[in-house]
PLY file of the C-alpha trace (Angstrom):
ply
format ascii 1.0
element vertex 254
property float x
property float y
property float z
element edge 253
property int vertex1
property int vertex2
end_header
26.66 9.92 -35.16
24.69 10.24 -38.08
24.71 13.94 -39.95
21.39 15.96 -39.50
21.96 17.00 -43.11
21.85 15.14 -46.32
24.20 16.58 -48.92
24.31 15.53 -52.90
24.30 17.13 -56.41
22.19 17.23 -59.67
22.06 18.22 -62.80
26.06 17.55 -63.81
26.92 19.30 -60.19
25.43 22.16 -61.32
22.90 22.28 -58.23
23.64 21.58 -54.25
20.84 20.22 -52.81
20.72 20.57 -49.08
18.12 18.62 -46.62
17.47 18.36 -43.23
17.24 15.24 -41.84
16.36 14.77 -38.97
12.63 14.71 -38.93
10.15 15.62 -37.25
11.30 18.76 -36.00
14.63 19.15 -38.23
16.16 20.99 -35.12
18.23 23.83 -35.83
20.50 22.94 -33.16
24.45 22.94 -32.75
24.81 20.15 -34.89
22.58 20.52 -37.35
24.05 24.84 -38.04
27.66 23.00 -38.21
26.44 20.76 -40.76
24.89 23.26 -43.03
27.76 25.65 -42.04
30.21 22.71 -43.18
28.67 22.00 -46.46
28.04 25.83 -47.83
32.08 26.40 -47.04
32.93 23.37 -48.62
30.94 24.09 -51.89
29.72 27.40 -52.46
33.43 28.07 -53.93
32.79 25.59 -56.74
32.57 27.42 -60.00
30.06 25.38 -61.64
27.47 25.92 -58.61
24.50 27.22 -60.60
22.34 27.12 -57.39
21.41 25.53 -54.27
18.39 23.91 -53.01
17.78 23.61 -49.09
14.19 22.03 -48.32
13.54 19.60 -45.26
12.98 15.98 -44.87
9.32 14.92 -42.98
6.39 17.03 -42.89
8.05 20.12 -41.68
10.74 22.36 -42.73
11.60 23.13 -38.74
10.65 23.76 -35.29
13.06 25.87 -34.69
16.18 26.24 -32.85
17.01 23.95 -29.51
15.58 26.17 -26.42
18.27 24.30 -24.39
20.85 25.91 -26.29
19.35 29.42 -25.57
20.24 29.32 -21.98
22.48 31.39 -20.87
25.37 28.73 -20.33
25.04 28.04 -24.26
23.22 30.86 -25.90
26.82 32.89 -26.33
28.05 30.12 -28.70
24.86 28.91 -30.25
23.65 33.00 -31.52
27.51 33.01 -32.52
26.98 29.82 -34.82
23.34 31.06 -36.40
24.29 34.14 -37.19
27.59 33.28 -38.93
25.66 30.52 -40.89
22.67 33.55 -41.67
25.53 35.63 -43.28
27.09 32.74 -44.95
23.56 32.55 -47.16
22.88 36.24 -46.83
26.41 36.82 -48.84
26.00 33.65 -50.41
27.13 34.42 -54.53
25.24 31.41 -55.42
21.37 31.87 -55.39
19.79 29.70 -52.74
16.80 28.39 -53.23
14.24 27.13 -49.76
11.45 24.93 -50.32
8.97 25.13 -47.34
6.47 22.54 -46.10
4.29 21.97 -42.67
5.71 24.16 -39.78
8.78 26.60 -40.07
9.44 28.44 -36.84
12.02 29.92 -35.07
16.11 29.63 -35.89
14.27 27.45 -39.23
12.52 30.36 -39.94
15.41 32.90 -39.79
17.70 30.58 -41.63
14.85 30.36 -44.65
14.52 33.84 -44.60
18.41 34.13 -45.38
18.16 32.33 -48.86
17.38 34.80 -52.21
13.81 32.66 -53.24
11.33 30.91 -51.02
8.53 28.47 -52.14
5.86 27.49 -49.59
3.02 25.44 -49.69
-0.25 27.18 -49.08
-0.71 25.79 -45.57
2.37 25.75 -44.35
2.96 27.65 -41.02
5.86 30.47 -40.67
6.28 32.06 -37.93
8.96 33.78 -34.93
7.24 32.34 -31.51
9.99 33.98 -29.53
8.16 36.11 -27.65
6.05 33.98 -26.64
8.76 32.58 -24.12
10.54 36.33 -23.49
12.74 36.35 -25.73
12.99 37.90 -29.24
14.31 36.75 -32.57
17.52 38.24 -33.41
18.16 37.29 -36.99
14.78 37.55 -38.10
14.59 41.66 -36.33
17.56 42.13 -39.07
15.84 40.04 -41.85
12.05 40.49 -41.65
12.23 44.58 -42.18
14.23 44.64 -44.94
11.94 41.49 -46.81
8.24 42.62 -45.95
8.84 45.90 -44.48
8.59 47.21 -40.86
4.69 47.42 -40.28
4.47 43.79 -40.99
7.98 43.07 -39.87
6.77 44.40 -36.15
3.46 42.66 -36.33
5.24 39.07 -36.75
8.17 39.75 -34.31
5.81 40.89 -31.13
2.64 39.12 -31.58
4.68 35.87 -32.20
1.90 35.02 -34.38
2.61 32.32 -37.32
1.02 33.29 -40.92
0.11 29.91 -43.55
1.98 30.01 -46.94
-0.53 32.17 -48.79
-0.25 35.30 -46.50
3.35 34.73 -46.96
2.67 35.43 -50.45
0.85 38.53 -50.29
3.69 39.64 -48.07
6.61 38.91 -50.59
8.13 36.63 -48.57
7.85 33.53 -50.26
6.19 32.27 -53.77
3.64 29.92 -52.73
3.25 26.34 -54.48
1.76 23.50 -53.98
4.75 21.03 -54.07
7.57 23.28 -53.29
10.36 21.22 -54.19
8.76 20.86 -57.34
8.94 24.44 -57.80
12.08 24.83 -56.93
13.80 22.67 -59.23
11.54 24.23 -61.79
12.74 27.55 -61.41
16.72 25.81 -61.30
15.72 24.48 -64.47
14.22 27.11 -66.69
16.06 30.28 -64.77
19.81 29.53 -63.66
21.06 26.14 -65.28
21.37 27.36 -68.56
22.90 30.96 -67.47
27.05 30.97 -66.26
27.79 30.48 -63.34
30.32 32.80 -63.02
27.52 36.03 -64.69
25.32 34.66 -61.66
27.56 34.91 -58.90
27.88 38.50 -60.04
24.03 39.59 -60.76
23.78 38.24 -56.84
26.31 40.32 -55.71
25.27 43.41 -57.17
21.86 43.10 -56.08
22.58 42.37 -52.44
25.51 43.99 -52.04
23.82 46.93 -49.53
20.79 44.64 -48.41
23.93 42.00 -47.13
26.18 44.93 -45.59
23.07 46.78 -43.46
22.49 43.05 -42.25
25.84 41.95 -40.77
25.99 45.43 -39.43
22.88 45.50 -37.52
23.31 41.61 -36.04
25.84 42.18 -34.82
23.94 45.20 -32.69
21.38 43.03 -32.34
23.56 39.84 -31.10
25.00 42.15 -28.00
21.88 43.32 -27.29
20.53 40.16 -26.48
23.46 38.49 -24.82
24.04 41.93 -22.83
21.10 43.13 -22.22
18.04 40.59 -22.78
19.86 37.59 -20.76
19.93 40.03 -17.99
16.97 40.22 -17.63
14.24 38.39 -15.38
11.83 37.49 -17.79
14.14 35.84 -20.21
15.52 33.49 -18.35
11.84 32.97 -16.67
10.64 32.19 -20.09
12.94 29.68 -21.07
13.10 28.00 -17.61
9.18 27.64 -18.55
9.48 26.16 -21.94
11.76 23.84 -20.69
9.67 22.92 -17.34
6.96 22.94 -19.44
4.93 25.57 -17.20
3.33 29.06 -17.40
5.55 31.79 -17.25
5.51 34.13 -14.64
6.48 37.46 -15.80
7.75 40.42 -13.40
7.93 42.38 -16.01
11.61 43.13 -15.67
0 1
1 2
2 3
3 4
4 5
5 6
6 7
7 8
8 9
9 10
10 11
11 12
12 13
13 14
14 15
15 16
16 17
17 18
18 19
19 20
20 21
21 22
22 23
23 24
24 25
25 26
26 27
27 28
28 29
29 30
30 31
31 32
32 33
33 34
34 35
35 36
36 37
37 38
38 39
39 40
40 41
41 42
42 43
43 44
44 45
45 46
46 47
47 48
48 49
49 50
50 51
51 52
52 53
53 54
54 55
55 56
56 57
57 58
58 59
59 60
60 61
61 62
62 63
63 64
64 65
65 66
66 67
67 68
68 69
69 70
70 71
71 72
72 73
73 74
74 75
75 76
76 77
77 78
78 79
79 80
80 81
81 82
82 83
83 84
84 85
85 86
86 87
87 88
88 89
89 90
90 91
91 92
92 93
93 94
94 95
95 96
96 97
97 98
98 99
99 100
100 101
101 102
102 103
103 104
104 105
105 106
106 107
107 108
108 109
109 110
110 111
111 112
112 113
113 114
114 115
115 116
116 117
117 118
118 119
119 120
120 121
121 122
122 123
123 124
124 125
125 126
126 127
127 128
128 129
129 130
130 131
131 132
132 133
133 134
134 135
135 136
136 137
137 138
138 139
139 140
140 141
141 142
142 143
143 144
144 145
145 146
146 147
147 148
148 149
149 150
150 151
151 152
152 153
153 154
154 155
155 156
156 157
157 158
158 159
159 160
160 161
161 162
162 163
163 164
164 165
165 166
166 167
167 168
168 169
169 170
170 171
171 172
172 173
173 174
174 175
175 176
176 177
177 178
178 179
179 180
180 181
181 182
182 183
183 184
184 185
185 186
186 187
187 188
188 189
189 190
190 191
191 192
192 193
193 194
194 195
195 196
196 197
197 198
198 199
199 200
200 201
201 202
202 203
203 204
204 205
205 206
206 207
207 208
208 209
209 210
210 211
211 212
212 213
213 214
214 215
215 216
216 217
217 218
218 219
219 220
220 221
221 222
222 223
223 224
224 225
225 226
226 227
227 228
228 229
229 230
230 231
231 232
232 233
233 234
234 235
235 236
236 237
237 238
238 239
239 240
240 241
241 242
242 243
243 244
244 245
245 246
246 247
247 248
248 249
249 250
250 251
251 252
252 253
């Protein structure tokens, strides 16, 4: 089976670059989180890693995560995978670097939202759609408030609504730019390839050493709340039988 993810370095090894590849929807699925979970453990240790560069190959970054796997047969395992890949970025020592085209929803979303810079092109589409189906967004409740505060935090994660790359902007989410990538490598270039390594690793640390902690403490809440509670419920389950049947929901509101 070919590997969702493309994996190589530049720049003398000193940057990871990171693509999903499996256009058009670059699924953040089972496979594709083990991928991404596979390369970051095999790597990040390397002490010449100046930086890493995760963007997408097609027109979009992501679609999301794989509603199939959010069932209630899977979901146990697949929030289990996401949110130990989220942390591995969130704690990551090496800065990581997302460049953002077209549509990034969902798991895609949450796992952009874990790296330390984001560029996005000016009409690209973010957004958590979760509640649109009856479900919430775990990963990006823990992320979202602590990146662009909780009035616009709360906005995104009920309305479901998705915001284009400049709005992003204004919100300190992301750095827009017209070619992402570009600006990404850019940044590699002029900010962290000629500093060490090893001074990097610790200026990251230091500067997310309580933003990282308050996260893995609060997923994990927010993980049992979900499995617990939210698959319990009626609507949930309603919702994602819809998606899949590709029907109207019928909520009962319970």
């Amino acid at each position: 089976m070919t590997s969702p993810l493309k994996v190589w370095f530049e720049t003398d090894g000193r940057l990871l670059r990171l693509r999903l590849s499996r256009p058009k929807a670059n699924l953040i699925d089972a496979a594709m989180i083990a991928a991404l979970h596979g390369a970051l453990r095999d790597h990040l240790a390397n002490a010449n890693l100046g930086g890493v560069l995760l963007d997408a190959e097609g027109p979009h970054f992501s679609f999301g995560a794989s509603v199939e796997e959010h069932m209630p047969a899977q979901c146990g395992a697949m929030l289990k995978g996401i949110h130990e890949l989220i942390m591995q970025l969130v704690e990551s020592p090496v800065p990581v670097l997302v460049a953002v085209r077209g549509q990034c929803l969902g798991g895609g979303l949450e796992v952009a939202l874990s790296g330390h810079l984001i560029f996005v092109a000016p009409d690209a589409s973010l957004g958590q759609p979760e509640m649109k189906i009856g479900v919430f967004a775990p990963a990006a409740s823990c992320l979202l408030p602590e990146l662009i505060g909780p009035g616009r935090a709360i906005d995104l994660l009920l309305s479901g609504r998705s915001i284009n790359g400049a709005a992003a902007a204004a919100m300190s989410m992301a750095q827009v730019a017209t070619d992402p990538e570009t600006a990404a490598l850019a940044y590699f270039t002029e900010h962290l390839q000629p500093k060490s390594a090893s001074s990097l690793r610790f200026a990251v640390r230091a500067a997310r050493c309580d933003y990282a902690a308050r996260v893995r403490a609060k997923i994990e809440r927010v993980e049992r709340m979900y499995l617990d509670e939210l698959m319990k419920s009626h609507d949930a389950i309603e919702g994602l039988e819809a998606f899949v049947e590709k029907r109207s929901a019928l909520w009962q509101h319970r």
